[in-house]
KEROKE-485001 format. One record per residue (C-alpha): residue in three letters; residue number from 1; z negated, x, y negated. Coordinates in steps of 0.2 Angstrom, whole numbers. Layout:
N
Ala NUM Z X Y
...
***
This chain:
447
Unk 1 411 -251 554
Unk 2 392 -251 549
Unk 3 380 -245 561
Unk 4 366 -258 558
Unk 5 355 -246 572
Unk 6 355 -235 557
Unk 7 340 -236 545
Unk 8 343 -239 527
Unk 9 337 -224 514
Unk 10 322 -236 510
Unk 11 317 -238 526
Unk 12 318 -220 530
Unk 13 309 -215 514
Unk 14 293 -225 508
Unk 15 293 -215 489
Unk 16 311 -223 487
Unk 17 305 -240 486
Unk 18 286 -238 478
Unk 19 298 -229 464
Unk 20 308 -245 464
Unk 21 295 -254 464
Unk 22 287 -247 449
Unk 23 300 -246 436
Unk 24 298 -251 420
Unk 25 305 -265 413
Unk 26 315 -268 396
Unk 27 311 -278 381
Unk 28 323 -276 369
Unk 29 313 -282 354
Unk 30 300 -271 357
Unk 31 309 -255 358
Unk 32 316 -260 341
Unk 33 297 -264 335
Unk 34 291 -248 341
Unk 35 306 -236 334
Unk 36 302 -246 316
Unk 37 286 -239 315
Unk 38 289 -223 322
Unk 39 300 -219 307
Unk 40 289 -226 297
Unk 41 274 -213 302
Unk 42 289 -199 301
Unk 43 291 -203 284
Unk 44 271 -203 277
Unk 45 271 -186 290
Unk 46 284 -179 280
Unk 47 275 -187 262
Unk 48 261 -177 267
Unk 49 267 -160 272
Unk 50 275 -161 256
Unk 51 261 -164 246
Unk 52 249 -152 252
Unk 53 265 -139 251
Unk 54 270 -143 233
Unk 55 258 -150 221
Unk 56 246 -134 222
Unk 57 262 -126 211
Unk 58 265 -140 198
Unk 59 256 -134 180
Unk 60 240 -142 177
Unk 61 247 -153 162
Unk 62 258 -163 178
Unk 63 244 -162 188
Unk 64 235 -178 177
Unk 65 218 -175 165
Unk 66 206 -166 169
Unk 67 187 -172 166
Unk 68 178 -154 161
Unk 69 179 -153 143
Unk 70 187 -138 134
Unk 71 185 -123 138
Unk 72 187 -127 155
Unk 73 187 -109 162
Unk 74 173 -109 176
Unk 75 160 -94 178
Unk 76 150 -92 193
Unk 77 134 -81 187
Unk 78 127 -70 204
Unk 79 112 -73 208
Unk 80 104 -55 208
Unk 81 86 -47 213
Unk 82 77 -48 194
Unk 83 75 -30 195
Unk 84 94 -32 189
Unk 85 89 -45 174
Unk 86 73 -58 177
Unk 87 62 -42 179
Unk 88 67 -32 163
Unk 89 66 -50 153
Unk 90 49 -56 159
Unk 91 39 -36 158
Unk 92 43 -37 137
Unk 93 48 -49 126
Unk 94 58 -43 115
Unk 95 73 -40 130
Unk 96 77 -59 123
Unk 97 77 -57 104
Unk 98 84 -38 99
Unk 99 99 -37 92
Unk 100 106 -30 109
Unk 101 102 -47 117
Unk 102 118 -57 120
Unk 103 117 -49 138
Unk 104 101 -61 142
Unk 105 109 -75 129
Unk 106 125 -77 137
Unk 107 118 -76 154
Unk 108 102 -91 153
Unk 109 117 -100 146
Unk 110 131 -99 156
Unk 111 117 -101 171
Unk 112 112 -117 163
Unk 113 130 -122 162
Unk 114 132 -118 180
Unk 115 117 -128 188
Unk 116 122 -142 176
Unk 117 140 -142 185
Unk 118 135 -139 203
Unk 119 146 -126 201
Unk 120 150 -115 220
Unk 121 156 -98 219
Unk 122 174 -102 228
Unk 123 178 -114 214
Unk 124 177 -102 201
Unk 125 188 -93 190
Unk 126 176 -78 183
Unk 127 162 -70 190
Unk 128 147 -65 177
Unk 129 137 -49 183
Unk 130 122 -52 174
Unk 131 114 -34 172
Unk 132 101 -29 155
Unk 133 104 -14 151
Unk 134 97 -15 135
Unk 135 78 -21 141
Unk 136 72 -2 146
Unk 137 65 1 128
Unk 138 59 17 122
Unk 139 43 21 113
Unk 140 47 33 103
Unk 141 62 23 92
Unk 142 59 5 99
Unk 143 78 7 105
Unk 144 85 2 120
Unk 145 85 21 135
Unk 146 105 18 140
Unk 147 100 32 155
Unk 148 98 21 167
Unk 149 114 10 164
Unk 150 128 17 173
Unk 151 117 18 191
Unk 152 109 0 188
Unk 153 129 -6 184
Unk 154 135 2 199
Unk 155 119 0 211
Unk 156 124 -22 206
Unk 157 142 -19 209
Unk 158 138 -10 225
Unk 159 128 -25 229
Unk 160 141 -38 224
Unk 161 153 -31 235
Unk 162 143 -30 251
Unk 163 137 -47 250
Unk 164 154 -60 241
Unk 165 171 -57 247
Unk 166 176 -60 228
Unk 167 176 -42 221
Unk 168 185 -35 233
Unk 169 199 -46 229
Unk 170 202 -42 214
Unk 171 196 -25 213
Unk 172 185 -34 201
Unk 173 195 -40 190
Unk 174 191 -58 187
Unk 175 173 -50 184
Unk 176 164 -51 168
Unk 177 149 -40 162
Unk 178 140 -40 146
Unk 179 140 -23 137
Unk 180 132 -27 120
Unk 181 126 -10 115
Unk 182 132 3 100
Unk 183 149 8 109
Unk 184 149 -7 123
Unk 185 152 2 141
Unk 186 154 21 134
Unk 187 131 18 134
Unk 188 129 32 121
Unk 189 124 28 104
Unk 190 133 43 97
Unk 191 151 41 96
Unk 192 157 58 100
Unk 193 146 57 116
Unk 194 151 40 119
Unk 195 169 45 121
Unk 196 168 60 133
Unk 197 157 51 143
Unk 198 170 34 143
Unk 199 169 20 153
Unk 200 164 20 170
Unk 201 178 19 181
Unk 202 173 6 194
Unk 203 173 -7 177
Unk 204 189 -2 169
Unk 205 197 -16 180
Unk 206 186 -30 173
Unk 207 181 -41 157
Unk 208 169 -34 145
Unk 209 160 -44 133
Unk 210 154 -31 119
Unk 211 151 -30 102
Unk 212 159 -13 97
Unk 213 175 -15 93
Unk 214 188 -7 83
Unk 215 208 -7 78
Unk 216 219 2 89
Unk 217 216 13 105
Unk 218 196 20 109
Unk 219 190 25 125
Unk 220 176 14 122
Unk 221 188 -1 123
Unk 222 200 4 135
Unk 223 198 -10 148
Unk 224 202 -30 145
Unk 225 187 -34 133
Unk 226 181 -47 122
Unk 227 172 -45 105
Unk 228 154 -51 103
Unk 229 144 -55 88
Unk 230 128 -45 88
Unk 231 112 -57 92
Unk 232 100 -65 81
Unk 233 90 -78 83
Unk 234 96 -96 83
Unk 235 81 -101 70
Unk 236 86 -87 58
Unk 237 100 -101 50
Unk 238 85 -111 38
Unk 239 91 -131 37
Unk 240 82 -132 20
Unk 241 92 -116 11
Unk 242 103 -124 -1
Unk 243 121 -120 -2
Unk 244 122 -101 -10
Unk 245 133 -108 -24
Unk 246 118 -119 -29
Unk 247 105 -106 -25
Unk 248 95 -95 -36
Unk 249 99 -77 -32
Unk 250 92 -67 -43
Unk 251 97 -51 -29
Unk 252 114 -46 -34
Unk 253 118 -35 -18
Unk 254 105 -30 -4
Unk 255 103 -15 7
Unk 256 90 -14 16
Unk 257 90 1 31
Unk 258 90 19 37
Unk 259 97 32 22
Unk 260 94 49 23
Unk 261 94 56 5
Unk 262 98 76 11
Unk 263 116 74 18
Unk 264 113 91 26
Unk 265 100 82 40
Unk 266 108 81 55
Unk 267 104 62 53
Unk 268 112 62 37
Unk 269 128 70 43
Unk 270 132 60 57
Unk 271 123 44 54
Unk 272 134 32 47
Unk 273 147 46 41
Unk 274 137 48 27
Unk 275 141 29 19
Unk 276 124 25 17
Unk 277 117 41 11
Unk 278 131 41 -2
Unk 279 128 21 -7
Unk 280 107 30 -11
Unk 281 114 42 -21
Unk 282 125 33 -30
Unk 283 116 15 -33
Unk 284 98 19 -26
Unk 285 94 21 -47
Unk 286 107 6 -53
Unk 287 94 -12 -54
Unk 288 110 -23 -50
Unk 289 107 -14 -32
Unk 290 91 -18 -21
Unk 291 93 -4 -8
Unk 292 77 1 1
Unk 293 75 13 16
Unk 294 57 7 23
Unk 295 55 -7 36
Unk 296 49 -24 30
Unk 297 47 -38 43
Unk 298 54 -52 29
Unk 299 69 -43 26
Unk 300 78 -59 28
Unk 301 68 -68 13
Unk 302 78 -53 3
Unk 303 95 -58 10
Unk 304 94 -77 7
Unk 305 89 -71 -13
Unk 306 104 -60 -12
Unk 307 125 -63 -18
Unk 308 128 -49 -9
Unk 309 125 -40 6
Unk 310 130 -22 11
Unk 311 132 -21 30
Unk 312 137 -4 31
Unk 313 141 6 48
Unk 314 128 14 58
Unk 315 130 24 74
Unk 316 143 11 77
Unk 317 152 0 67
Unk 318 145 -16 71
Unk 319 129 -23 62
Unk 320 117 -36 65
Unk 321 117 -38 46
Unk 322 137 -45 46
Unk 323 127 -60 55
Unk 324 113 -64 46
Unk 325 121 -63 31
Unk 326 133 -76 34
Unk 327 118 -87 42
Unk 328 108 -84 26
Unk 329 122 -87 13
Unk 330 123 -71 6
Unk 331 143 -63 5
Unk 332 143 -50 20
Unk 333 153 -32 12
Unk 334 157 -24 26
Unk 335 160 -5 24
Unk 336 166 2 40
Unk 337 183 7 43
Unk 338 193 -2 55
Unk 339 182 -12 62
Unk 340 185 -28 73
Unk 341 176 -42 68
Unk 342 173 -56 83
Unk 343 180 -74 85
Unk 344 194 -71 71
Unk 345 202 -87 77
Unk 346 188 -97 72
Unk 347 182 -85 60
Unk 348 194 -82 44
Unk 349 184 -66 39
Unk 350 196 -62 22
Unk 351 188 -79 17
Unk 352 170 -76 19
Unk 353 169 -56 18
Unk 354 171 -44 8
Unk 355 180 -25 17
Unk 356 179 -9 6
Unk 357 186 7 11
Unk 358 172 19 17
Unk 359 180 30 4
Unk 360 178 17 -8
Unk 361 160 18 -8
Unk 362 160 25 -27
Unk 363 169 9 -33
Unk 364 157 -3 -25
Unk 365 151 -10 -40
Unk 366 168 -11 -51
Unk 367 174 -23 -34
Unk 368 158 -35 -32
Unk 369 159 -37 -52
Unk 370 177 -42 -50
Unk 371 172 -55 -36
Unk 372 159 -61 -45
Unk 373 167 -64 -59
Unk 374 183 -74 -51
Unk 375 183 -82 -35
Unk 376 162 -79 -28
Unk 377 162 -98 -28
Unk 378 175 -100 -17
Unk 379 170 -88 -5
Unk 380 151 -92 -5
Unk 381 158 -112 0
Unk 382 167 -103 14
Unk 383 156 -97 20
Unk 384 144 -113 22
Unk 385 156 -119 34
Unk 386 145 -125 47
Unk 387 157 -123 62
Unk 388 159 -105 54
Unk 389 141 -103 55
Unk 390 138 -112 73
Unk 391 151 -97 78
Unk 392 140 -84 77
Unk 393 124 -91 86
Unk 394 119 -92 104
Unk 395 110 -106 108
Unk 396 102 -111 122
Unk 397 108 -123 129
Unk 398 125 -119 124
Unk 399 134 -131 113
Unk 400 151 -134 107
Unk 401 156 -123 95
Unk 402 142 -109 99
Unk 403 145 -91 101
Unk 404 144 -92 121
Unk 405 159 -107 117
Unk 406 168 -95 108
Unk 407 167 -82 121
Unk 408 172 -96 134
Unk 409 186 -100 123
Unk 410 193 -80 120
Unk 411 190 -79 141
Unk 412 200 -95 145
Unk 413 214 -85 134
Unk 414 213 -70 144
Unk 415 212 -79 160
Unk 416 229 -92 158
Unk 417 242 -75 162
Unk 418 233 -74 178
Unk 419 235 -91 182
Unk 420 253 -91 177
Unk 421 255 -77 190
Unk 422 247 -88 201
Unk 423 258 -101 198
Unk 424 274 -91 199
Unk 425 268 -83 216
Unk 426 264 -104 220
Unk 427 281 -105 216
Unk 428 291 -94 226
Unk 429 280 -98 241
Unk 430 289 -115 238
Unk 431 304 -109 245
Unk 432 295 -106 261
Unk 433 287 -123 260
Unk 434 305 -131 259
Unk 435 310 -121 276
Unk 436 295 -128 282
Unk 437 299 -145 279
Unk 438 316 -145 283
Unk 439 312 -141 302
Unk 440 297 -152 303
Unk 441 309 -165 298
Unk 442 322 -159 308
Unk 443 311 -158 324
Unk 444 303 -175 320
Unk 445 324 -181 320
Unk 446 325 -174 338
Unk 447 310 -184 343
***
């Protein structure tokens, strides 16, 4: 029997009935309304996560176009003190204009390019160290002093890595330097000195752009590297010359340069291996040659008059004369033994040169008569190519097709295995992306 003097729990416990008297109330539709959308938002969650996990690993062609035209490969030049570069350029004009000048050329231009793109440091791809080390001229020989160039390389990389995160990195790597002197970062003019001396260590990591260059191993070209032409100025290439095989050329082949007549001097011996001393002794008497060893300002009026022109080897193998040659119309013959010739991809050099044999030099004559006699034609209209021609300029601004192009082009090359390494370790981290997903979704399941 119930003992109604008893209380009830309600009456005995207040919280028991204000909890009673709160408590929520059901609507069936919009329970339903609200779990619709709840999955609805899991689903664009898990979208998302996925996207920002994955689509950093696809290849660029599944990515969709790109906007930047070819090359696409993206330098960042650092903005160093001018006693690095401005300062050097701006105390002597020539710094701009000598056949070492690419380092300034390449520089104004990939600048340019850079302000014209807005481009940041952290989007880029490359870094350009822009250091002259060609401007300290001296006044004895009007030659570039290389002395300084190692402490002024390493005082800017000293620099670089206390102030960017990005060489330290890479260990400088995806660092880029111009090194457009006789035998590029070795800054020696004599090759034996050259080699012992090597590249400096803290470079050997990153990307030259030199113009020596040669076939096979050299310690003056052992780290990644890509060959420059020597500079000369843009307005060298006349737009009134006529094309060579229309031309009067009353020169049949041209030297003009240093030639020591006693092979015993010491210049004589080492210079040039003794090419050009040999090339005066045997055709400095022969009128079908026009070789002379003095200086003349209007050389070039002497090249664009010439079928041939002999660009023998100096201290290095290089010359300035391989360029102005081919931008005056006249058939470069290149005499230097295994040299590397820039651009060869754009730059079919069988097709517009001519190679002899250092050895060869007593049959120079009996070959260019042979050439002349059969296919000159055919070469001299190679050799008007205008892309051909473009190739071996640096203008400024740069344009498509230009020298600094070309050396965009060879760097975009040299880049893609480092993005595909990217891409891979993109990849593999995919896996970890999928783990990731799979217990976000599992956890927004449980929700």
């Amino acid at each position: 029997m119930l003992d109604r003097t008893k209380p009830s729990p309600a009456m005995r416990d207040p919280k028991v009935k204000t909890a009673r008297a709160h408590k929520p109330r059901h609507f069936p539709l919009l329970d339903r309304l609200r779990k619709r959308h709840f999955y609805r938002w899991r689903w664009l969650l898990w979208l998302a996560l996925s996207a920002y996990l994955f689509l950093p690993a696809l290849p660029p062609s599944l990515r969709g176009p790109s906007s930047e035209p070819r090359p696409g490969v993206r330098i960042y030049a650092y903005d160093l003190p001018p006693r690095f570069n401005r300062g050097w350029a701006a105390a002597d004009a020539r710094c701009a204009r000598h056949l070492f000048a690419a380092e300034v050329a390449v520089h104004e231009a990939l600048l340019l390019r850079q302000r014209r793109a807005g481009l940041r440091p952290e989007e880029a791809d490359l870094f350009l160290v822009p250091v002259y080390v060609c401007c300290n001229f001296s006044t004895l020989t009007g030659l570039p002093s290389l002395a300084r160039a190692r402490a002024l390389l390493a005082d800017a990389v000293d620099l670089v890595r206390a102030e960017m995160p990005f060489w330290n990195r890479s260990a400088g790597a995806d660092h880029v330097f111009v090194a457009s002197h006789d035998f590029g970062a070795c800054f020696h003019p004599m090759e034996d000195v050259a080699m012992a001396a090597g590249i400096p260590e803290f470079l050997k990591r990153s990307i030259l752009l030199q113009t020596f260059g040669v076939q096979g191993r050299h310690p003056c070209q052992d780290a990644e590297h890509v060959v420059l032409p020597p500079y000369v100025p843009p307005e060298v290439a006349p737009r009134e010359l006529p094309e060579p095989e229309k031309a009067h050329r009353d020169i049949f082949a041209f030297f003009r340069g240093k030639m020591e007549v006693h092979p015993k001097n010491i210049s004589g011996h080492f210079y040039s291996r003794k090419v050009r001393t040999e090339l005066l002794r045997l055709y400095g008497r022969n009128r079908k040659f026009h070789l002379k060893r003095k200086r003349y300002d209007g050389y070039r009026s002497e090249m664009a008059r010439s079928l041939f022109c002999l660009c023998p080897l100096g201290w290095a193998p290089w010359s300035p004369r391989l360029v102005e040659s081919v931008l005056l119309g006249c058939i470069p013959v290149i005499i230097a033994d295994n040299i590397r010739l820039p651009f060869p991809g754009v730059l079919r050099w069988p097709d517009i040169s001519l190679q002899v044999a250092e050895r060869d030099v007593a049959g120079l004559e009996a070959v260019l008569d042979h050439v002349a006699a059969t296919n000159m034609t055919t070469i001299q209209k190679n050799l008007w190519d205008p892309m051909k021609r473009k190739a071996l300029v640096f203008n400024r601004p740069m344009e498509e097709g230009d020298a600094t192009w070309q050396v965009l082009k060879e760097l975009e090359v040299k880049l893609e295995p480092l993005r595909r390494q990217g891409r891979r370790s993109q990849m593999l981290s995919s896996r970890r992306n999928f783990v990731i997903c799979s217990l976000v979704w599992r956890l927004l399941d449980l929700v």
